[in-house]
N, C-alpha and C positions, 0 to 999 in steps of 0.2 A: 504493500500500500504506500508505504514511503518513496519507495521507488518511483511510483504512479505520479504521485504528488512533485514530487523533486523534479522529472524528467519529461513528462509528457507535455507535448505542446500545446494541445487541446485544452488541459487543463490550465496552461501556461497563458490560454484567453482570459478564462476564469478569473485568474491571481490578476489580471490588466484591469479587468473590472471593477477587483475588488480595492487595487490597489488605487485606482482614477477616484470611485466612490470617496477611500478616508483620505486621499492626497485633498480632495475638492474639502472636505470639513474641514481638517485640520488649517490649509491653504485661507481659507472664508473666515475661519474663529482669531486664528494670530493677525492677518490685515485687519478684521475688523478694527482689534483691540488697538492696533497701533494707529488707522485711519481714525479710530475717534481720538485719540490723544489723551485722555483721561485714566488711561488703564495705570489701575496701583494694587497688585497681587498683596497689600499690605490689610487692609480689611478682609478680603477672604482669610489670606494667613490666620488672623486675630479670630475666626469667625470660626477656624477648624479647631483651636482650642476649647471652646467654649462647649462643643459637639461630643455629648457623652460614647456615642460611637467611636471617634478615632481611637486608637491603640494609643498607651500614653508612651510607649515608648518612641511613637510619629509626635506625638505630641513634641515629649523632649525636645526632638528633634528641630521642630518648625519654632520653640519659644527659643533655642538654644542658637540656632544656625539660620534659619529662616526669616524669620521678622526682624532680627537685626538687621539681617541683610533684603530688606522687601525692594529696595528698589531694582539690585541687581538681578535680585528674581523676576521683577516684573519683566525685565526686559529678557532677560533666560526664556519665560513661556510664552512672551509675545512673537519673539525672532525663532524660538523654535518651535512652534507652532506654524510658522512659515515655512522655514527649511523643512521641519518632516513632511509639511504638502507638498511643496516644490521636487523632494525625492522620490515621492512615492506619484505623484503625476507624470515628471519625467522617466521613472524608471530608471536615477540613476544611484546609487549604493543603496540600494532599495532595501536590501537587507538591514542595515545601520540605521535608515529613515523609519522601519517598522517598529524596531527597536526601540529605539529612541520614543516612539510615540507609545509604543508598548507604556515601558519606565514611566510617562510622561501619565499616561491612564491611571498606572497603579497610583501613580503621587497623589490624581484626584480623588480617586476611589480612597485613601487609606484616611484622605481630609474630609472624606464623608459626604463627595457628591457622585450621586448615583448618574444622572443625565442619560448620556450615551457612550461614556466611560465605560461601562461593562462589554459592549457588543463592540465598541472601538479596539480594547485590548484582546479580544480574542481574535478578532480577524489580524491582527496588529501580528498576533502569535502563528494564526497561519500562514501568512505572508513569511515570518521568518524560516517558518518549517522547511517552506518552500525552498528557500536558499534560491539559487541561479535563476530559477525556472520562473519565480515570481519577475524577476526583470530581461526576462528573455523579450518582450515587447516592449522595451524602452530603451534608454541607452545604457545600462549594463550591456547589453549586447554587445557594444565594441566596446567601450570603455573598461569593462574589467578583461578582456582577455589581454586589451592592449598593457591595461596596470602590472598584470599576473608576469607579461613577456618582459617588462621593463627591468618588476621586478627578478626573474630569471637572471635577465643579464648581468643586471648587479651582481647577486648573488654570485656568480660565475667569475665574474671579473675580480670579486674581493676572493675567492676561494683561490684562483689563478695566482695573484698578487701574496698573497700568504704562502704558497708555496714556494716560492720565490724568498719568502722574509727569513722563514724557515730552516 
């Protein structure tokens, strides 16, 4: 089944679909935030404490590292909240953009908002399953074989060179 997932091109429509679908939300949520100029992730922060649901060890967390730091957060979920749409539209390190928006789900879920957090981070998860095959219709397509050869050579040329040191 893994196989099927990872490798099939058919399915590799599928992952375009799914990936066009959260690349459009996430894409649409972070411009809003920065298109209105008001966004300050520092009342939400304040808001998740308050919320007998979060874990207090998330709690620690966001009183500890977070709300000190709200401004730089704000701009963290604003700008990536773009860049994961932007990866996951383009198809291109689509892996890392799924991720990333993965991480980016759990953070709101663990702050205690349910939205469409839940269904964002699971599809988020099969896109990463997917591995290659989720950016086979975008530009991973040439872009990582060409990253993978670069890095080949490198590697080759430092291997080459050390034997040499040697």
């Amino acid at each position: 089944m893994m196989n099927f997932l990872r490798t099939n091109k058919y399915i590799a429509g599928l992952w375009a679909v799914i990936r066009l679908y959260l690349g459009y939300t996430w894409l649409t949520s972070g411009w809003g935030k920065i298109a209105g100029g008001e966004f300050d992730a520092g009342g939400y922060l304040q808001g998740a404490l308050g919320n007998p649901d979060v874990p207090g060890w998330w709690s620690t967390f966001l009183d500890a590292v977070a709300i000190p730091n709200a401004g730089l957060f704000s701009i963290v979920v604003m700008w990536g909240e773009v860049f994961i749409g932007l990866g996951l539209i383009l198809g291109i390190f689509t892996n890392l953009a799924a991720l990333m928006g993965v991480v980016m789900n759990f953070s709101f879920l663990l702050s205690g908002t349910l939205s469409t957090n839940p269904q964002m981070a699971i599809l988020g998860v099969f896109i990463a399953i997917a591995g290659a095959n989720a950016g086979r219709y975008g530009l991973d397509r040439w872009v990582m074989p060409y990253l993978k050869g670069t890095w080949n050579q490198r590697m080759k040329k430092e291997k080459h060179s050390e034997s040499y040191v040697a």
